[in-house]
N, C-alpha and C positions, 0 to 999 in steps of 0.2 A: 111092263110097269108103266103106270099112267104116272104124270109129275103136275099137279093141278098149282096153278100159280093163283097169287091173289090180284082179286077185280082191280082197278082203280077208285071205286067206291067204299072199298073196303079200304086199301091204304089212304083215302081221303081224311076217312072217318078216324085213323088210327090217328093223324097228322091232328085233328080238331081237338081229340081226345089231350094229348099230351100236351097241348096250347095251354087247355083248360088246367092240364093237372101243374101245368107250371107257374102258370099266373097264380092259381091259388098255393101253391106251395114255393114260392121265392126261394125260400130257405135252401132245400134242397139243389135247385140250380146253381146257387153260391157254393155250398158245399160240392156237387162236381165240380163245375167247372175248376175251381180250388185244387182240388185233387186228379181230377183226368187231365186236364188239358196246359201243355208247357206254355212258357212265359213268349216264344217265336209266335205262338199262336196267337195269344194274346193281343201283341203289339199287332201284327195283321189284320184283327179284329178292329184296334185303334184306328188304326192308318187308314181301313177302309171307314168307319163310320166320321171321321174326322172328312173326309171325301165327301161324303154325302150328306154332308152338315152346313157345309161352307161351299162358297162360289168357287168352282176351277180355275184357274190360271193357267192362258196356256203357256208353253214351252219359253215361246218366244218372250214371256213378258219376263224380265228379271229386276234384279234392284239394282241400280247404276251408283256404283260408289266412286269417290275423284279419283282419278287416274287409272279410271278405265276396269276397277275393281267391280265383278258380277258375284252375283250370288242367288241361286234358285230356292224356291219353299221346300223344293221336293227332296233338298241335300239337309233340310234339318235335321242334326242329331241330338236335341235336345227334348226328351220326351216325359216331361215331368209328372205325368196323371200315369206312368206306369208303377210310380212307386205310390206305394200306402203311405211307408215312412217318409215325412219332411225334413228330417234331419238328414236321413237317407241322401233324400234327394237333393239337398244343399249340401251334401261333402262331396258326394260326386263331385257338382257342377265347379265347385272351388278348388276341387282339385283336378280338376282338369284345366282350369281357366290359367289356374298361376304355370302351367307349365309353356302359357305362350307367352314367346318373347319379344311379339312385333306387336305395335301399337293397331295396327288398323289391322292387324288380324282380327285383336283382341275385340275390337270392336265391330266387326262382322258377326264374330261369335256372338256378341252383346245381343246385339241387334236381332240373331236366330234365334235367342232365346227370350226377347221379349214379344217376338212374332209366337213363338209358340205358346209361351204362358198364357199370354192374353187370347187366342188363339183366332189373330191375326191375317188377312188372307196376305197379303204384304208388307213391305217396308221399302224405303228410300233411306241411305244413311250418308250423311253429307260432312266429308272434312275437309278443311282451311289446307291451302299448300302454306306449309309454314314459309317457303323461298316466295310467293306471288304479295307482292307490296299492295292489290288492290284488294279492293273489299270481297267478301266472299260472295258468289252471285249464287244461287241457291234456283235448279229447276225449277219450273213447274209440272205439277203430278199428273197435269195434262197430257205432256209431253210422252212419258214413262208410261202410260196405260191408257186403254183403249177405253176399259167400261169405268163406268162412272163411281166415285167414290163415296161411300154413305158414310162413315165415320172414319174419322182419322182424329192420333195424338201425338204431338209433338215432343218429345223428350228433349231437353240440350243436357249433354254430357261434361261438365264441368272437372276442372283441377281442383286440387284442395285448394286455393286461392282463389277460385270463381272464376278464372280462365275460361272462356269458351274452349271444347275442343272439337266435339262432332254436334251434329245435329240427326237426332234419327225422329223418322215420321213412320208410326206404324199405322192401316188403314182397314180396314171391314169394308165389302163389298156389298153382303147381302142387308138385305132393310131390314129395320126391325134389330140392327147387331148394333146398338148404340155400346159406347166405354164407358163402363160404372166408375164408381168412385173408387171399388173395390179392384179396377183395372188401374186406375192413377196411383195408390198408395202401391201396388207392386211395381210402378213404373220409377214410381220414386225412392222405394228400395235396390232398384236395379240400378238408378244414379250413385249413389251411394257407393255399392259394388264397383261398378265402375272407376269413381274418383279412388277408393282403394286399388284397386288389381290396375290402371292404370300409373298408379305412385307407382307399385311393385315393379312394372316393368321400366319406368325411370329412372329405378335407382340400378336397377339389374343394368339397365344400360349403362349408367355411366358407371358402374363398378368392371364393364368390359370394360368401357372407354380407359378408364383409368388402367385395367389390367395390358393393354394394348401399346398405353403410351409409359407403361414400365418397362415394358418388353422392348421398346422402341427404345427408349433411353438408355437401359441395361446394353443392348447388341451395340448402339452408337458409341455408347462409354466404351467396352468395349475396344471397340477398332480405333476410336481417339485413340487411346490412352497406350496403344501396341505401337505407337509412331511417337519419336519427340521430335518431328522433327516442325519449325513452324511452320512453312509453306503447307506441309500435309495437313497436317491438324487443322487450320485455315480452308481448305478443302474439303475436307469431311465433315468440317462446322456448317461451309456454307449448302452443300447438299445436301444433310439432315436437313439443315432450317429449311429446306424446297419442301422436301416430303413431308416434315410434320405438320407444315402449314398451307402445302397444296397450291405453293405461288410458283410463279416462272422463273424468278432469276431471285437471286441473292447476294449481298455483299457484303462484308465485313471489315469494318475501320476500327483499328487500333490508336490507343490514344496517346499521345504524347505530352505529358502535362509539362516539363520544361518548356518545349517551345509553345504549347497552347495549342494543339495540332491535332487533325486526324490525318492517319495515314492507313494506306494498303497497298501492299504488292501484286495481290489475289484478287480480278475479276472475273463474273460469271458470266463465256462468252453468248451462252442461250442457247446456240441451234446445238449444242452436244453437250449432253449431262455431264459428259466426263471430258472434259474441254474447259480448259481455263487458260487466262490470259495474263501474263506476269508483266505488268505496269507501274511501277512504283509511282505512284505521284500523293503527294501532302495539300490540305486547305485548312485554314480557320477553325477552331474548335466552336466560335459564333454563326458557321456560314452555314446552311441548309438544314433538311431535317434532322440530320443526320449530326451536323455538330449540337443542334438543341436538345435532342437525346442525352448526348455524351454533357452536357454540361448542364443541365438538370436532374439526369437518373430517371426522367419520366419515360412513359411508354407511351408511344405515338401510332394511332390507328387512324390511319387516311382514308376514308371511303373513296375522296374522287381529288387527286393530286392538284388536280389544273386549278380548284380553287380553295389552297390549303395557300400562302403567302410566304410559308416557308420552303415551299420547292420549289426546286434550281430547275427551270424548262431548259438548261442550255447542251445540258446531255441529251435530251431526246433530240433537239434539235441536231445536235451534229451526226447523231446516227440514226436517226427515222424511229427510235424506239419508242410507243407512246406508253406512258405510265399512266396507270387508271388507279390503283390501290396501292397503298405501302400501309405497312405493317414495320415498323422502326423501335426494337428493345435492346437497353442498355445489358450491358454482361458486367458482372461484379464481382471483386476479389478484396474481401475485407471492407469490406461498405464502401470501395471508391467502383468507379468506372474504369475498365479498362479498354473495354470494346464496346462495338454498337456493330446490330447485325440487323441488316434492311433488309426485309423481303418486298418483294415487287410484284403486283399484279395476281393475283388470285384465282386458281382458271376456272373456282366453282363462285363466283358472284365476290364478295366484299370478307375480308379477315375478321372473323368472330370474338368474340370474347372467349370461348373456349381455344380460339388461338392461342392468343398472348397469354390464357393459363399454359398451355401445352407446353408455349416456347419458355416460359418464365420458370418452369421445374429444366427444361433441358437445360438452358442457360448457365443453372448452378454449375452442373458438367462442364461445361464449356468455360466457362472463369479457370474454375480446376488446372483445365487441359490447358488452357492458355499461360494460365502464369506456371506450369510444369512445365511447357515448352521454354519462356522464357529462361528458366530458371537454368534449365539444361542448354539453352546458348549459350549462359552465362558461363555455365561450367564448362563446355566444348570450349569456350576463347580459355578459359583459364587456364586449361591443361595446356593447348598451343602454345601459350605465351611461356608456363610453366617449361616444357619442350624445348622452347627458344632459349630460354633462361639456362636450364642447364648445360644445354648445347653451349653455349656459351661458356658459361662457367667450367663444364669437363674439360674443353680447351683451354682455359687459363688457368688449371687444374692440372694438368696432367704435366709429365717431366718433357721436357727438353732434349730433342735430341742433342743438344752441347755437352749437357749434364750427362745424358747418359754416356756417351763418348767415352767420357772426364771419369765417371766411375769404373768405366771397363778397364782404362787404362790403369788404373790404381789397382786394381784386384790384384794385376798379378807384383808388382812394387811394393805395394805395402806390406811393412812386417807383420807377421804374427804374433797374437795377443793371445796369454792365456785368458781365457773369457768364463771359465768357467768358476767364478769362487762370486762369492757374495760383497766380498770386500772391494769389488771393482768399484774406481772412481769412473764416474759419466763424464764431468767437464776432465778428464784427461783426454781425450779425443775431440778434435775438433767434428763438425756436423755432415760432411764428407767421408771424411771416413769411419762414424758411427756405422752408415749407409753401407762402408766396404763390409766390415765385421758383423752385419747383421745376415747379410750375404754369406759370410763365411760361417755364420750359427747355422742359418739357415740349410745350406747345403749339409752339415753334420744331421740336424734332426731330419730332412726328407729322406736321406738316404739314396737308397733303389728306388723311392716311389715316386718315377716318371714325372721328378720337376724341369720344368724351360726354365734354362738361367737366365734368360731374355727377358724373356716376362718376369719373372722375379723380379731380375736390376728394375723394371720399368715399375713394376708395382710397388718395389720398396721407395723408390724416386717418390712415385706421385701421391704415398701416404706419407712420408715428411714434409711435402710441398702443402698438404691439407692439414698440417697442422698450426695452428695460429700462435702469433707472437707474443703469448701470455706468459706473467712469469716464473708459473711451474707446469700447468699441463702442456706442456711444449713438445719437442722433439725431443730435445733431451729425458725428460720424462720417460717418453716411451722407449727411449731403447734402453734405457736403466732397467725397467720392469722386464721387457723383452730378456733382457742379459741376464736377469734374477733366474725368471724361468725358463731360461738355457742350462744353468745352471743346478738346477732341481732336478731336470728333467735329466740330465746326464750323470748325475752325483746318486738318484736314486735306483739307478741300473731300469731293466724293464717292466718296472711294473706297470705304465701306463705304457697301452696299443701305441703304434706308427701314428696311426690314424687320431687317437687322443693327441699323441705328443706336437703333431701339425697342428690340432685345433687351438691346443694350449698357446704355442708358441704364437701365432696369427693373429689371434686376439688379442694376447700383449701387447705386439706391435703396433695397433687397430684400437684398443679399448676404450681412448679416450682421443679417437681424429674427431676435427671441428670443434675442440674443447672451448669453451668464451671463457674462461675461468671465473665463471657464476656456477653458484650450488641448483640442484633442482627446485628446491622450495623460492629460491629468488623468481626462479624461470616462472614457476606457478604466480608467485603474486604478482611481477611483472606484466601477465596478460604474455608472455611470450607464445607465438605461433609455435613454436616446439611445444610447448607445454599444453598446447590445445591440441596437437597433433596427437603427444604421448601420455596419457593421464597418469601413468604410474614409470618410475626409473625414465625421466625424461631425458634424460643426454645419452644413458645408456643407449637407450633404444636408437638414440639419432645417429651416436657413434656407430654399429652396427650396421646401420642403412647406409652409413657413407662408404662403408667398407664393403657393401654388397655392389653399390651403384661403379667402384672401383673397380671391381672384379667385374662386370660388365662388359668393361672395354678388353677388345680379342687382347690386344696388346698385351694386359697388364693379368690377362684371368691365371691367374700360379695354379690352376686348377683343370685346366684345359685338355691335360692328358689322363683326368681319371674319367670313370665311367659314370652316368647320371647320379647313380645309388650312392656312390662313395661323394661324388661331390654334396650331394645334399644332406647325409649323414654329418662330413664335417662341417657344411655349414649349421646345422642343428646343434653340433656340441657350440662352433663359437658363438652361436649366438646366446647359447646357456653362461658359457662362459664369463662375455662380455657383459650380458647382466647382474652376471654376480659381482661385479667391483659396484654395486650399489651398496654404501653401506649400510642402508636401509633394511636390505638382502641377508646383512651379514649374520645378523644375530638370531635367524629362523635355521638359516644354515648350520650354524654353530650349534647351537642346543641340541637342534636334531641327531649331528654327529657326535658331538660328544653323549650323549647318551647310548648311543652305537658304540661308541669304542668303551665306555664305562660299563656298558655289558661284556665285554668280548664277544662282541655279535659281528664284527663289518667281515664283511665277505668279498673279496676281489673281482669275483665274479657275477656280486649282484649287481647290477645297471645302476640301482638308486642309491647306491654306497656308493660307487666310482663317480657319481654324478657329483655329490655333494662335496667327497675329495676334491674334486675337478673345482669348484667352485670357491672351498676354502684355499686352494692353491693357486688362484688366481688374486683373492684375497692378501694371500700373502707378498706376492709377487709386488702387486700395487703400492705395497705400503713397506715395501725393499729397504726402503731409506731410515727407518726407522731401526734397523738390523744393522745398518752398515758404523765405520768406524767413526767415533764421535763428529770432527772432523767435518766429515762428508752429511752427517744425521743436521749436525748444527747447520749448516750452509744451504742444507733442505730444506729444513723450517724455516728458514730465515725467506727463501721465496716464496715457498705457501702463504705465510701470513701476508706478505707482500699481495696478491692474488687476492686475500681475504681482505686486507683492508682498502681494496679496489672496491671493490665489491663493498664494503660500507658507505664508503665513501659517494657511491651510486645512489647506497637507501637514503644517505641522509640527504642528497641534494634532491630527493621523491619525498622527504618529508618524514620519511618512515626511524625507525628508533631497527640500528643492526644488532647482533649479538653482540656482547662484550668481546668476545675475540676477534671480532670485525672491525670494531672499532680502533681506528691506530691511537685515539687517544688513550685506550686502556691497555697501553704495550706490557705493563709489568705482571700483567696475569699471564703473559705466553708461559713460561715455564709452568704455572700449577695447571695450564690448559695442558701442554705436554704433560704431565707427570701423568692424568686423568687420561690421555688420550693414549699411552702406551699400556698404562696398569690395566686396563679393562677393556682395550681393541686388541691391540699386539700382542700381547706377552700373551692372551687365551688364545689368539689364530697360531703363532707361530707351536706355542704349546700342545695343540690339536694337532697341527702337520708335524710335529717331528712325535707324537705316539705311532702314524702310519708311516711316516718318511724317515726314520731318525737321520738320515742321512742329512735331515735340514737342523739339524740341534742345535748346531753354531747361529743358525739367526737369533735362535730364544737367547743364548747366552748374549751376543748383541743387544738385545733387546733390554736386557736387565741391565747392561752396562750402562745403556746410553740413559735408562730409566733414573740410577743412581745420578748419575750426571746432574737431570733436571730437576730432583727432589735435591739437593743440592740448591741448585738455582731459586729452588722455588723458594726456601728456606732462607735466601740471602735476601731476595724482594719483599717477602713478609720483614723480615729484619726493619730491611732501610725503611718498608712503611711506617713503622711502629716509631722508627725514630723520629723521621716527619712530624708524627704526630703529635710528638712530647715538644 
């Protein structure tokens, strides 16, 4: 088989044919190409004939931007005549533009695409070093290119303020390529762009900046504020202020407004970051930059120290140190000054004004941290001294080995007292041997449960020695109350635990040490430090602490042989206890339980029934005297008021107006005070423990006696007023 190929003449012809059928027919070429041929191919098509349109460049020629930035024609990716669409082609280019984030990128980019719009054979783009103080010196284009330039246009790229920022020169080589007007109004569209996506990347920056110098202040606050102690915090101020601000050394002087002073203990020694040098020395709050800071509030930026009249050359002199920049801001806590932190010498040129913002938000921090430290010296001395103070006081507190001697030797001499009845007188016993028989109670209620008589003697010694020479919460007081519920506690067989009956009893003893024989409300209006201590039951609570800080010492702890659990159980019921002689307390107590026992509801075995029994029979205990025989009732009163009208006697030399019963001039309302204060305190508590205790009934009937008594009395004072009066 023959395979006959075609002439050259014949394919010439076919070549000429198809010329013809295209030129006359457009249409059709538009439509292929449209449909056969991809967009790769396309752009090819571009790139070449954009080649052979325009003068080549060779390799070597580039565009010379400051600091040594190149950029070649043949890296442009800006190809705007591929797209149909202009909207198209401006969403692109914008969004691609906003994604860069450096300014002389940004404007490389600028530059490639107004070489290419305009369709450009080159560009020179020209930016200012913001750090060079001289004028900007701008090539010439001679320099940059070998062949000769036929058109060239200058764009300057301006700030939204008319800033200068770059200068781009785009050029045409071949003749005949002049810049229309229609190349200028895109050139000046492209300014425009510019000063926008420009701002964009300004504000992008300082919104890092900003997010940089959060991070920076967060991490330093931070680590300040993990330390109180000052030297540290002083240390950590001064290295922050190096880093945020990029200077060598740093100082910080605290201020002393008594003597008119700055001071620091804390210098920055320089050749080691972590090297400091503890110096304490004081000057002048007038003398150097450093005191005009402190005593203006102003902020001091020194470009060049040697001719600023307020710095001291006499430091550098003694150590070779030359100072070139300070950067000097005040630190503030409630609008005064407290510190002032110099930084020294700057290793990148002169302290900015974005410095002194930088230091000016950390600053706040630092005020913070500064007077938190103070504050916390303050309190570290107070607790010492506190320390010292009860050291002190424990020993002049505490019993006596004579005393204690004196008591041992009594235990076994002295008679025996029946102790248990409510009718016991308190002044039959002198205050020595209250001490023996409270010992002797005592050992009855602990039983078996592993008491040291030792520590007892010692502990019962040093809570009579802590109680003050007042005329009814005294010593004697407390062992009357104490003797009451000894008395309960043994009359009513076992209803209340081992463990209740030690709590009961201890806190009698206890309920009222360190008494001043002032009411709480006094202590409140007073301003008394107890009462700022304790907001609510203030003596109660103090009582309690005195009795804990007792039981501290080995000596005296009555508690030493039980196990963790049991001791802090009874410490929980006495401190329930001891609150309850509030009589503030009484009347929540009271209701509660009697509406418990007026159901037939209390259960023995419920925790919050025994709790609130524990409470009203502590109650009752306190107020013994009111129970006992007239006698001893009357002689009772007669020192409470005594006590009370101390206590007026205080308000009115403060100015203040007391209760009438305070008052000793209104002596004739005691009895209708008593009649008021048994009918509706006493006779309902005693009445409520003897429905659970009957074994306590004989107080109530006490109680009613001694009640007749003073409505008696009261009736005879009414009398004699009325006569007075006629």
């Amino acid at each position: 088989m023959v395979v006959r190929g075609r002439s050259p003449l014949q394919t010439e012809w076919k070549k000429e044919n198809m010329i013809k059928f295209l030129n006359e027919n457009p249409e059709f070429l538009d439509s292929y190409v449209y449909s056969k041929v991809n967009i790769q191919r396309i752009e090819e098509w571009y790139q070449q004939k954009t080649k052979n349109t325009c003068h080549k460049m060779n390799r070597k020629e580039k565009m010379y931007v400051n600091r040594c930035t190149t950029w070649e024609p043949d890296s442009m990716k800006w190809k705007f005549n591929l797209y149909k669409n202009k909207d198209q082609q401006a969403q692109k280019l914008i969004s691609e533009l906003v994604q860069i984030r450096n300014k002389t990128d940004l404007l490389i980019e600028l530059t490639n695409c107004l070489v290419a719009v305009n369709g450009a054979d080159g560009a020179n783009l020209y930016i200012p070093d913001c750090n060079n103080e001289q004028e900007v010196q701008f090539s010439s284009r001679k320099s940059l290119v070998d062949e000769t330039l036929f058109s060239v246009m200058t764009v300057p790229i301006c700030d939204e303020i008319g800033h200068l920022i770059s200068i781009i020169d785009i050029y045409r080589l071949g003749e005949n390529l002049m810049f229309e007007m229609e190349d200028k109004h895109l050139a000046y569209c492209f300014r425009i762009w510019a000063s926008v996506l420009l701002k964009n990347i300004e504000i992008g920056t300082q919104m890092e900046h900003q997010r940089q110098l959060n991070d920076f202040i967060l991490t330093v606050t931070r680590s300040i504020f993990s330390d109180m102690s000052m030297d540290t915090i002083i240390i950590k101020i001064m290295s922050s202020a190096k880093t945020l601000t990029n200077a060598d050394r740093a100082s910080l002087f605290l201020v002393d407004m008594q003597r008119k002073e700055l001071f620091s203990r804390i210098f920055d020694a320089g050749s080691d970051p972590e090297k400091y040098m503890s110096n304490d020395i004081r000057f002048s709050i007038n003398k150097g930059v450093a005191g005009y800071v402190a005593s203006t509030g102003e902020i001091l930026n020194i470009p060049d120290a040697y001719q600023d009249s307020r710095f001291n050359r006499d430091v550098d002199q003694k150590t070779g140190y030359i100072t070139k920049t300070i950067l000097c801001m005040p630190i503030f806590i409630r609008g005064k000054v407290i510190g002032v932190v110099q930084m020294v010498n700057k290793l990148n040129g002169v302290f900015t004004k974005d410095d002194e913002e930088a230091f000016e938000a950390f600053a706040v921090y630092c005020g913070l941290a500064l007077h938190h430290a103070k504050i916390y010296d303050k309190i570290r001395q107070s607790e010492q001294k506190f320390k010292v103070a009860l050291e002190v006081l424990s020993y002049h507190n505490q019993c006596t080995e004579d005393e204690y001697q004196q008591v041992k030797s009594m235990i076994d001499s002295c008679c025996l007292l029946e102790l248990s009845d409510v009718n016991f007188n308190p002044w039959s016993i002198d205050n020595t041997e209250k001490v023996v028989y409270v010992l002797q109670m005592g050992q009855e209620i602990f039983g078996d449960y592993r008491l040291n008589m030792d520590n007892f003697t010692r502990f019962v010694l040093t809570v009579r020695k802590n109680y003050r020479n007042v005329p009814y919460h005294n010593w004697t007081h407390a062992f009357s109350v104490t003797q009451t519920m000894f008395t309960i506690l043994k009359k009513s067989g076992h209803e209340f635990e081992t463990k209740e009956s030690i709590a009961l009893f201890i806190a009698c003893l206890c309920h009222d040490l360190d008494h001043r024989g002032k009411t709480n409300q006094f202590m409140k209006l007073s301003e008394s430090p107890l009462a700022a201590l304790y907001t609510t039951s203030t003596m109660e609570h103090h009582h309690f602490n005195q009795t804990v800080t007792i039981l501290q010492n080995e000596k005296q702890n009555i508690f030493s042989n039980l196990t963790t659990e049991e001791y802090k159980e009874i410490l929980k019921i006495m401190k329930e206890c001891i609150l309850a002689t509030d009589l503030a307390l009484f009347f929540g107590n009271r209701d509660k339980l009697r509406k418990i026992v007026d159901d037939s509801a209390f259960i023995w075995e419920d925790k919050e029934h025994r709790k609130l029994l524990r409470s009203i029979t502590m109650t009752g205990a306190d107020l013994c005297a009111s129970a006992k025989p007239w006698d001893i009732q009357k002689e009772t009163v007669k020192v409470v008021f005594e006590e009370f009208y101390a206590q007026g006697d205080e308000e009115k030399a403060h100015g203040s107006e007391p209760m009438p019963m305070m008052d000793r001039e209104k002596r004739n309302i005691l009895p209708e005070t008593q009649v008021g204060f048994l009918s509706f305190i006493c006779l309902p508590c005693y009445q409520l423990m003897s429905d659970l205790l009957p074994e306590t009934t004989t107080m109530v009937n006490g109680v009613k006696k001694n009640l007749e008594n003073w409505e008696i009395l009261a009736k005879e004072c009414k009398t004699n007023e009325e006569t007075e009066t006629r």
